[in-house]
N, C-alpha and C positions, 0 to 999 in steps of 0.2 A: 513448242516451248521445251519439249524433251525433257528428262530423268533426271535428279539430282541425288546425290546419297549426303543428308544432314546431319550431324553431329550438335546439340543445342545444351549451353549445361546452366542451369535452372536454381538460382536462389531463393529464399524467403520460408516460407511455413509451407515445407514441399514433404517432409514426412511424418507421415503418421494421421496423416489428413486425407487419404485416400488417393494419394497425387496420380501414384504410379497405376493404380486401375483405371483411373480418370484417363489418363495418357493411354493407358493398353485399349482402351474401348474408345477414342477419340481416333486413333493411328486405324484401329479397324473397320470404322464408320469410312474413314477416308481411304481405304482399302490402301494401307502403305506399311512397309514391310519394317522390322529393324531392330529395337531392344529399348529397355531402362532401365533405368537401375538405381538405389542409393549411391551414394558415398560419402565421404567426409564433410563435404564442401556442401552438398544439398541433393540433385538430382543429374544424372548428365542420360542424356537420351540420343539414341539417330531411330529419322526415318527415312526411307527410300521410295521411288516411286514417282509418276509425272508431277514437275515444280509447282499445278496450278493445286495438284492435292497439296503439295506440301507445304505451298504456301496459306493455304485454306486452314492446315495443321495450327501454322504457326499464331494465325486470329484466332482462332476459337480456343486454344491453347491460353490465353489470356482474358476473355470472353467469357470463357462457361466453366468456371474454377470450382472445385466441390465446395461446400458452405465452409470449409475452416481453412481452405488452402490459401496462401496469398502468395503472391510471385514477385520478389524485390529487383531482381532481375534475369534475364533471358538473353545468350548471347549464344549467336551462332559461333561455334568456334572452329567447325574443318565443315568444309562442304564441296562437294566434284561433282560433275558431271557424271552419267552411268547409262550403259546400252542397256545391262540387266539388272534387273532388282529381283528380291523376295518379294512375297506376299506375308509374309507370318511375321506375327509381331511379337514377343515376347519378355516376360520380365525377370530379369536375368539377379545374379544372386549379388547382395550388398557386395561393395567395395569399401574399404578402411583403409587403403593407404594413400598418402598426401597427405596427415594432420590430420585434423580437426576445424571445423567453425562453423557446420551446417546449425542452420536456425532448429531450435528444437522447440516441440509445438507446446503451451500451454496447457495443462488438465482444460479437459471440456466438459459441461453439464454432459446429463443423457437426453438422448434427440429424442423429437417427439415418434419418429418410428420404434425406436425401443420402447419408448412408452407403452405405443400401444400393445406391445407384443407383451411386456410385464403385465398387462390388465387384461389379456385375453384369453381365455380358460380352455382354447383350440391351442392355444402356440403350445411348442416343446419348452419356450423360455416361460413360461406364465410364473410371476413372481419369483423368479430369480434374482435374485438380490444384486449380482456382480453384472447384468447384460450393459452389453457395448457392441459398438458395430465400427466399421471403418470413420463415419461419422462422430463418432462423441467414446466421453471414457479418457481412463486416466493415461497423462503422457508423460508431461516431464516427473512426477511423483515415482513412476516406476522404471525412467531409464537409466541405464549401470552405463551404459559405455554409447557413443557413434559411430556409424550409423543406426538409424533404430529401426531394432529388428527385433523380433521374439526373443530371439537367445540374450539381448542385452538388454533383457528388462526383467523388473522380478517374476515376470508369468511363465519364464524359461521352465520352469521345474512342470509345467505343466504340460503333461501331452494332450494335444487335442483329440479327442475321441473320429468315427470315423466321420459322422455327421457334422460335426463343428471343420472336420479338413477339408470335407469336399467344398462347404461355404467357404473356407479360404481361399482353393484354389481355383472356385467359378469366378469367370469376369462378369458373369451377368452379377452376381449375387452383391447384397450391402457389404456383405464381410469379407470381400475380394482383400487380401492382403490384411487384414485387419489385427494386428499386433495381439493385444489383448483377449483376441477371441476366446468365449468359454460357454459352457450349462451346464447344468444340473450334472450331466456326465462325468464330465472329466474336468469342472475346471473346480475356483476355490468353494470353500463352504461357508457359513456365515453359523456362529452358534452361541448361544446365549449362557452365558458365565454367574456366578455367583460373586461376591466376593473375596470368597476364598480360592478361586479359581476353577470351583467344581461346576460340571454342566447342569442347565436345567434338564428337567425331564419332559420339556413340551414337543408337540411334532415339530411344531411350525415356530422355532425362536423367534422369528419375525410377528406373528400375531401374540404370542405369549409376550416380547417386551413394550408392545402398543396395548396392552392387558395396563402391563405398570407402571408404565407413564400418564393413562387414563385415572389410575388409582393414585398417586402423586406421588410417585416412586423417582428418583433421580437415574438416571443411564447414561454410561460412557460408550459411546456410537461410534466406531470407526466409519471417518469419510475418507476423502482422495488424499489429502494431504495429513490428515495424522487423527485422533479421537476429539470427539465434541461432547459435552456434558449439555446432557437435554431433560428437559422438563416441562411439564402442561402450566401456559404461563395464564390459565385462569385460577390454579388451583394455591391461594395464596401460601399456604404451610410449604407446601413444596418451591416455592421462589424462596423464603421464607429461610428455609433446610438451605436452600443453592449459596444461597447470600455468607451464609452463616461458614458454610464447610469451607467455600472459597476465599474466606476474610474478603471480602468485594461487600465495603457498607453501601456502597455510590452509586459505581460506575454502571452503566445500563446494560443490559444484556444485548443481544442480539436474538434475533429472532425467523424462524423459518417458516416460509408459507405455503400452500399447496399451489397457488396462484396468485396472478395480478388480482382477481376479483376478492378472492382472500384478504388480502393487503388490503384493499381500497376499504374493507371497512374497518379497519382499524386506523388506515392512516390514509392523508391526502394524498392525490396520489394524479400528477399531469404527463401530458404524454409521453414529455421527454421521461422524466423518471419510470415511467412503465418501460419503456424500450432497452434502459441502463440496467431495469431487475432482469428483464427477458434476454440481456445477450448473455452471447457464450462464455463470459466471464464467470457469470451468476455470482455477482460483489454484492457485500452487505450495504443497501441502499439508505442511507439516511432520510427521511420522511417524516414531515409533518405530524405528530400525533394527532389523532381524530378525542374528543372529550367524549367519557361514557361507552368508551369500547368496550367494558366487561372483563377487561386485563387487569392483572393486577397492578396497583399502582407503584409496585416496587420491580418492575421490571427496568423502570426506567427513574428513578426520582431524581425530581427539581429539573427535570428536561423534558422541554416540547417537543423531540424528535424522539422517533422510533427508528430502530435499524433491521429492516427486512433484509434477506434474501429469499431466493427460491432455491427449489431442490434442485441439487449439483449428481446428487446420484441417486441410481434405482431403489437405494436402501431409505434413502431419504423418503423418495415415492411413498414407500409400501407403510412405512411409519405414519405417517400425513396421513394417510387414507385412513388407517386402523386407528385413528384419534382424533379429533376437532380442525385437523387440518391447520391448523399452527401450533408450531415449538419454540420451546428457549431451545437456542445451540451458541453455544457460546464454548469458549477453546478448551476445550480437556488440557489442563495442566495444572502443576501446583503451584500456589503465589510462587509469582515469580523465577519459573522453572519452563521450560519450554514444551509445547504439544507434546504432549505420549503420543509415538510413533508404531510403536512395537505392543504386541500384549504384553510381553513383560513388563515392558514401560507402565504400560495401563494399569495392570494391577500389583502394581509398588507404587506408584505414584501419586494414585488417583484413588489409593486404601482411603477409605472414611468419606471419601467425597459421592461415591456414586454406590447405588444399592446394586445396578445389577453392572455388566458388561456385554454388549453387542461388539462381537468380535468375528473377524473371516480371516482367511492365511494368504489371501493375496498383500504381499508384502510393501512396504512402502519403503524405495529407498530416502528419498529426502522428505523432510518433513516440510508441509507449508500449510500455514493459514489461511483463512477465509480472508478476500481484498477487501475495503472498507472506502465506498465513494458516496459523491453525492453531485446533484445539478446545481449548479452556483446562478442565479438568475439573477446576470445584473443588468448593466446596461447596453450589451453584445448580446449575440445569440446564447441561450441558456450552453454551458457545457459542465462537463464532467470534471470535478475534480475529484483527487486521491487522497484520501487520510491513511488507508495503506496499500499497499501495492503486493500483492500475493499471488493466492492462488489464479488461474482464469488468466490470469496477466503476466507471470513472469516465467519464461526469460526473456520474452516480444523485447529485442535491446532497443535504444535511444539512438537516433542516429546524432553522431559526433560533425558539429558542423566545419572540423578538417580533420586531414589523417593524423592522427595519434600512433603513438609509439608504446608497444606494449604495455601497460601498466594496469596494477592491484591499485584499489581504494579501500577503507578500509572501516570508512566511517565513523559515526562517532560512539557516545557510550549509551546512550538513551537512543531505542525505537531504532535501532543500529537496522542496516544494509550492509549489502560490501557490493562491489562493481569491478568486472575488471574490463576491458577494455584494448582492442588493438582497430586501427585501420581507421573505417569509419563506423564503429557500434562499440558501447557502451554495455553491457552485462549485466544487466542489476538484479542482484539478487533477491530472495523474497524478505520481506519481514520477519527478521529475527527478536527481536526485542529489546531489554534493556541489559550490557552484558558484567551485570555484577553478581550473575552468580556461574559457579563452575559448570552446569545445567547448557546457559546459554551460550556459555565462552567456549565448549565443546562446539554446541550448533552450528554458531559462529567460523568457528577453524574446519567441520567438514563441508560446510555451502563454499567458501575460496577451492577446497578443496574437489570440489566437483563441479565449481564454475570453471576452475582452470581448465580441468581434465574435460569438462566437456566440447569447451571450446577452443579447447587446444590451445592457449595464452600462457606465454612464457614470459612473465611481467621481468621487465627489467628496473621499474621503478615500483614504489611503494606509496603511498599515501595516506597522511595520517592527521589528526588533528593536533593543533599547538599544546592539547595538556597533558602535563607529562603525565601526568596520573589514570588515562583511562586504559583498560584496559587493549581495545583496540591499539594506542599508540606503545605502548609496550610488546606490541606482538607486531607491530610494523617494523619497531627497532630490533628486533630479533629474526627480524628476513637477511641472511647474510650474502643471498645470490641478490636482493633489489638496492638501489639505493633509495635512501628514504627522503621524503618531499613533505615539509611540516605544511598544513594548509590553515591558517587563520579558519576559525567557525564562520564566521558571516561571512567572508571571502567564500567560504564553500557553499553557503545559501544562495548568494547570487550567481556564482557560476554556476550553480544546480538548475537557476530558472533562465540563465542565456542559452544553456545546453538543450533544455526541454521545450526552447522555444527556437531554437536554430540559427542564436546571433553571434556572433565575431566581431562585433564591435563596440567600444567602450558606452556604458550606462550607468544609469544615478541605481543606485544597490538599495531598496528600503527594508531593511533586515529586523523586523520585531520578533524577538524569542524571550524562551524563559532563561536561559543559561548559555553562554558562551566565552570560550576563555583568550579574553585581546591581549594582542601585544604588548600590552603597558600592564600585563601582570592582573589586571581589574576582569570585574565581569563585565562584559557587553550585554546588552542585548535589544537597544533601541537604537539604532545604526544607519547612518548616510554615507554612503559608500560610492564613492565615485574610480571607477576600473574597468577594467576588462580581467580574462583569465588570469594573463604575467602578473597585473598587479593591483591595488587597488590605493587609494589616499583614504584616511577616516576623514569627510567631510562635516558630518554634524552626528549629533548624538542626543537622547534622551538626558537630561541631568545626573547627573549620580546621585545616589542615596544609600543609605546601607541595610544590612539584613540581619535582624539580629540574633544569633543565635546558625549562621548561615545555612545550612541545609533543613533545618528547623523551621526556618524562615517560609523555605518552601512548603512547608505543608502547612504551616499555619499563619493563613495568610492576614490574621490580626496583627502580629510581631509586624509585619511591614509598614501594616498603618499606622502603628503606634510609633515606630521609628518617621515615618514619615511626619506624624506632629510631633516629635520630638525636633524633627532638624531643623520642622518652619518655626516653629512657638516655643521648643524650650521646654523645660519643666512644667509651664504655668499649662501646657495643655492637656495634664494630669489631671485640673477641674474640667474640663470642660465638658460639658453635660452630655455626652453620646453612649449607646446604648452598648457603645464597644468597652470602652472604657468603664461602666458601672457593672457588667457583666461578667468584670474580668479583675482577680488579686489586688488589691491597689499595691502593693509591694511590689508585686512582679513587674506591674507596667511601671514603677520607677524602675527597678532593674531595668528594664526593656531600652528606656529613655537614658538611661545614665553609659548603659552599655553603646547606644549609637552615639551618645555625644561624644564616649573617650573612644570608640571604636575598637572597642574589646568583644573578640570575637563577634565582630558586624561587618563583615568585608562589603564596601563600593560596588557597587552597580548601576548601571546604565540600563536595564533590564522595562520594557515598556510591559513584556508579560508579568513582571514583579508591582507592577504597578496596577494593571489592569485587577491583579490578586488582590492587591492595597484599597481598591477602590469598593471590590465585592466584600470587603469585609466593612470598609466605613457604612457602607448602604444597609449591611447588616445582612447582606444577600447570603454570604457563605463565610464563617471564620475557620474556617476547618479543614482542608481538601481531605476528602477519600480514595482520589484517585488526578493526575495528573490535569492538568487545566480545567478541575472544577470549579472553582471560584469564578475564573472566565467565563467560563463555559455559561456559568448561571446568569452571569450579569447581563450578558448579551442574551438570553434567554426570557428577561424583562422586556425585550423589545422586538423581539425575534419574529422574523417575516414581514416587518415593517421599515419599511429603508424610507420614511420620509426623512426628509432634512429637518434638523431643530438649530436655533442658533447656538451656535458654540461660544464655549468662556473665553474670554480675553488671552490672547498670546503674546508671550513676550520670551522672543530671541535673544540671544546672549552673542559675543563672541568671544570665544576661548581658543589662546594658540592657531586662529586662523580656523577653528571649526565653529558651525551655530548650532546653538547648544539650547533646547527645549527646556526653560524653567517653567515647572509643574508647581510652581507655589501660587499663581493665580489661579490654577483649577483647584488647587485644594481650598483653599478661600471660597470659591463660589461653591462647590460643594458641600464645607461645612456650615455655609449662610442657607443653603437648600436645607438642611437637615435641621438645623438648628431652629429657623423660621419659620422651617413649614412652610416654604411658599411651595413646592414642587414635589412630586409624589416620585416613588424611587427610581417607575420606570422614566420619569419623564428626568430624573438624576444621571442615569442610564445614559441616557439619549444624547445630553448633553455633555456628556465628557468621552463617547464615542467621536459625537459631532466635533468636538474641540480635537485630537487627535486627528481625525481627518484632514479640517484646518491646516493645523499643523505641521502635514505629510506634504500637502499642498502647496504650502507657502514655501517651506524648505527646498524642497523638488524644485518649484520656479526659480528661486534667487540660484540653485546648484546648474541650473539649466543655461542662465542666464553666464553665469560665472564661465562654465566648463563649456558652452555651445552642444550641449547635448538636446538629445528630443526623447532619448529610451529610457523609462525606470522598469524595473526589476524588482515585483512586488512579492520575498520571499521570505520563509520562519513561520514558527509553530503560530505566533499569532493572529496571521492572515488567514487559518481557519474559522476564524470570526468573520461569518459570513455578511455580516451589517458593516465591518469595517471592510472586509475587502470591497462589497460591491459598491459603496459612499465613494472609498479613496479612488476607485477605480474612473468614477464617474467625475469627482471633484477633476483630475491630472489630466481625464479625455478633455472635459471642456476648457479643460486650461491648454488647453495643442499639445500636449505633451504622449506618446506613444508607449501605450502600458502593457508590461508580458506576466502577465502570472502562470500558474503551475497548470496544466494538462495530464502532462503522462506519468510526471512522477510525482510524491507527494510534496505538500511547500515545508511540511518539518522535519524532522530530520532526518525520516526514510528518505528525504532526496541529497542527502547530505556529500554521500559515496560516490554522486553522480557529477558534483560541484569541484570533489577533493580530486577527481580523475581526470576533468580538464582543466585543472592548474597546475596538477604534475607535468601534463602531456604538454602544457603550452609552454611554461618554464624547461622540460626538457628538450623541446624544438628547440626553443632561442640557441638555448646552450649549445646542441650538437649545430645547430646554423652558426653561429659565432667561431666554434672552434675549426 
């Protein structure tokens, strides 16, 4: 067979994952001579040596991948015949030139081999708070530049002592090549702060802050991605304090466990959802709450899900252990201000909120949050979806189902991404937030700024949402090197979920959100959309109704209901005996009724999320939101984990300008005969105007199918995280023959927004340069 010399250059999640030791002790196993190396692009390698080795190279090269490595592809690129080869194999120093665009790896938990060496009172690392091995530990959080090396990450300043080098440099060793490597030696320190910023005086700031967190003390923790504000979530004063510093009346915490078995007694807990807390992501799991847990009841109020993770770092470990073995961790920031990154950050930011500060100097270049998923169990095999997409997960890109042409996306103004995008991948950035304050609009312009730089992306185009007023689109119109690409809101929901599901082909769009700004000036947000990327038709829509008071509207999701029996009934629905209306000013809800009849400041909506609010306040369920889709949240919470079918209220289609049009005044009618009568209890009220909705997804979708000869819907928008209406509609369309893609890799609200607005840019800018 004789001698070949192979040159192979190697894409996907190839650094930082232990590729190139994998490869040095693979190539010596097979006794074959030759090199590897970083560079731009991902790995390129030769080996030399008889073909049956190097072909034996080239299967196990694919075959026996270290736990975090993944290979997208493998391409021989030069290869000759050869009389002599080497025997020595070697790994030769990064390369940086050619650009940019190697896959850069995700933060990883810490493996259970560090584990054990963090618990074992023989190791040199025995509670070291910062250990990592080639295996696990932080990646994208601390890289400055490509290829990733030491010198381009924030651990540069660190010299490794002589024991932490010689592990670098043994092939046999876990820490062969291993970026981050550090102990007690020579690498960062971990020390416990006041907050005035002065040190404590304990030995062990790890056992002195699991001291006062026991005691009901509040603590800002540096994790991978930026500070977490922790507390013992049995000790109700201290939830109590948390609630209070943070203005968070609501929203539920999140919570950290020492383990699966952990979890399992506080919340339900099935296979699948154990495997999603145990991967290398470690995302905040949504789960079933167990009754009687011993928690406090204000971790989570008016909601039957708890949201675990497990520990993402050593420090996390060493906390766990020295306490009850679950935390509140929940995001160290100030309303409405992004993760503290930095200790300066922490202690200005985070003054009054936290008693002490857990702080280390391993520095964080990008900030990112903890992911936020859950298992969807409908009528397919249970999977994962994303409420956010962060740490663990980003910047793993979307593959682009054609080549795309440079472009920035830029997202919208709420639960904001950005994505930028050339070839076939997609870039999506982690979870920024909401960008109306200076705080995030900062975050915001350095994550573009280090998604370009890192992936070498010279966007030629821009992508923005149609209003003019958000801040994102304002910073699209001020890119003077892109041109800019306005993208309709729901147009960008549905190309968000053809993208995350791999189609190129026209589909019926069911787009239910809280807020989106259409073409006709109005709000969207109950939406039938029949398109592809270039373009789409408004086929049907939610009814319109107004909001009164409009941003107002949003938070108090009474004003809707009240405008809603204003627009069916009129004045005279000012008697009508509901507990919303006697509860509430009688003055005001004339103002309320008078302001949507002349439509003084009550702007038109189409909005199925506005409605869904409308409904949990008639129920009496929530008049109030404290934080983003709680009214929703709660109504479907009346029925939650139970997807039987109820029969739904009467529907009656409209046709308007050639679109069908959802009139909502026979649900409101059955609803207020439910309430009024007393025949039906709230949850079984609940039920039935999920159940109607569905219906109505259903019917729509058919006669669109029917019309257009399509078979594909695109089930995407904040309100298909209602997981009784996704899994119903899902189930309703299958058995109707119809072929239904909902969300996987990216979230369905808005975090997928950036991913929607990049291939409508990319598709409209092909046609264009094909045309010209």
């Amino acid at each position: 067979m004789g001698a070949v010399r192979r040159t192979l250059r190697v894409t996907g999640f190839v650094q930082g994952v232990g590729f190139r030791p994998f490869v040095y002790r693979l190539a010596t196993q097979h006794m074959l001579g030759g090199w590897v190396l970083n560079d731009a692009q991902g790995v390129t390698l030769r080996v030399e040596g008889p073909r049956a080795a190097a072909d034996a190279f080239g299967r196990d090269l694919r075959e026996r991948l270290p736990g975090l490595a993944r290979i997208d592809t493998c391409e021989v690129v030069a290869e000759e015949a050869v009389r002599d080869w080497t025997t020595t194999f070697a790994i030769r120093r990064s390369r940086s030139d050619g650009g940019a665009g190697v896959l850069v790896t995700p933060d990883s938990y810490v493996c259970t081999d560090c584990v054990a060496e963090l618990f074992d009172p023989a190791d040199r690392r025995h509670r070291y708070p910062l250990i990592n091995c080639t295996n696990c530990g932080p990646r994208y959080s601390i890289i400055t530049a490509v290829p990733y090396d030491r010198p381009q990450t924030t651990m540069a300043a660190f010299v490794m002592c002589p024991d932490c080098q010689k592990e670098y440099d043994s092939a046999a060793d876990r820490r062969f090549h291993a970026q981050p490597n550090a102990c007690w030696t020579c690498g960062p320190r971990v020390r416990l702060l006041a907050p005035d910023g002065g040190e404590h005086p304990a030995a062990d700031p790890v056992d002195a802050a699991a001291a006062l967190l026991r005691g009901g003390r509040i603590l800002a923790v540096k994790a991978l991605g930026g500070y977490q504000l922790m507390a013992d979530p049995h000790h109700a004063d201290a939830v109590a304090a948390l609630r209070a510093r943070k203005e968070r009346s609501a929203k539920p915490f999140a919570l950290l466990a020492a383990d699966s078995a952990t979890v399992a007694r506080y919340a339900h807990l099935d296979d699948h959802e154990t495997r999603l807390l145990e991967s290398p992501g470690r995302p905040i799991v949504l789960l079933r709450a167990r009754a009687g847990s011993g928690l406090s009841p204000q971790i989570a109020p008016g909601s039957p899900t708890l949201g675990f993770m497990l520990p993402a770092t050593p420090l996390q470990h060493l906390l766990l252990a020295g306490t009850s073995g679950v935390l509140i961790a929940t995001s160290g920031n100030a309303p409405d201000e992004p993760m503290a990154r930095t200790e300066e950050e922490a202690l200005g930011t985070l003054q009054g909120l936290a008693d002490h500060f857990l702080v280390h100097n391993r520095a964080i270049h990008l900030r990112i949050d903890d992911s936020i998923a859950r298992i969807v169990h409908g009528p397919a095999e249970p999977r994962v979806t994303f409420l956010r997409r962060a740490r663990g997960y980003v910047p793993d890109p979307v593959p682009a189902p054609f080549e795309i042409p440079p472009v920035l996306a830029v997202g919208g103004e709420l639960k904001n991404t950005v994505c930028v995008g050339s070839g076939t991948s997609l870039y999506v950035g982690q979870h920024i937030g909401d960008l109306k304050t200076t705080g995030n609009q900062r975050f915001f312009a350095e994550t573009i700024d280090h998604l370009r730089g890192v992936f070498g992306v010279t966007p030629r185009y821009v992508a923005h949402d149609l209003h003019p007023d958000f801040h994102s689109t304002r910073y699209a119109r001020s890119c003077r090197d892109m041109e800019p690409v306005a993208v309709q809101h729901h147009h960008a929901h549905m190309a968000s979920c053809m993208a995350d599901n791999g189609l190129d082909r026209p589909v019926i769009g069911v787009i239910f959100d809280g807020t989106g700004y259409g073409t006709d000036g109005t709000i969207w947000g109950g939406e039938f959309l029949v398109g592809d990327y270039r373009g789409f038709e408004r086929a049907g829509h939610l009814a319109r109704f107004r909001l009164p008071g409009g941003d107002k509207a949003v938070r108090e999701p009474a004003r809707v209901a009240i405008a809603l029996l204003a627009q069916h009934f009129g004045q005279d629905a000012a008697a009508f005996p509901l507990d919303l209306l006697r509860n509430r000013d009688p003055f005001e809800v004339g103002v309320l009724m008078k302001m949507t009849a002349r439509g003084i400041n009550a702007p038109q909506t189409s909005s199925m999320g506005r409605l869904f609010d409308a409904y949990s306040a008639l129920l009496g369920v929530c008049q109030e939101s404290g934080y983003e889709g709680q009214a929703a949240i709660e109504l479907e919470a009346q029925i939650a984990w139970d997807h039987t079918p109820a029969p739904p209220w009467p529907l009656r289609l409209v046709e308007d300008e050639g679109r069908l049009v959802i009139d909502h005044r026979p649900w409101l009618e059955a609803l207020l005969a439910g309430i009024l009568q007393r025949r039906a209890t709230t949850a079984e009220l609940s039920r039935s105007f999920h159940e109607s909705v569905v219906h109505a997804v259903a019917e729509v979708c058919l006669r669109l199918a029917h019309t257009h000869g399509l078979r594909d819907v695109a089930l995407s928008g904040g309100v298909f995280l209602n997981q009784h209406l996704l899994v119903r509609t899902e189930a309703e369309l299958t058995a109707a023959g119809l072929r239904v893609h909902t969300h996987r890799r990216i979230p369905t609200n808005d975090g997928g927004l950036s991913v929607g607005q990049a291939m409508v840019a990319a598709a409209r800018a092909t046609a264009q340069e094909t045309a010209s």
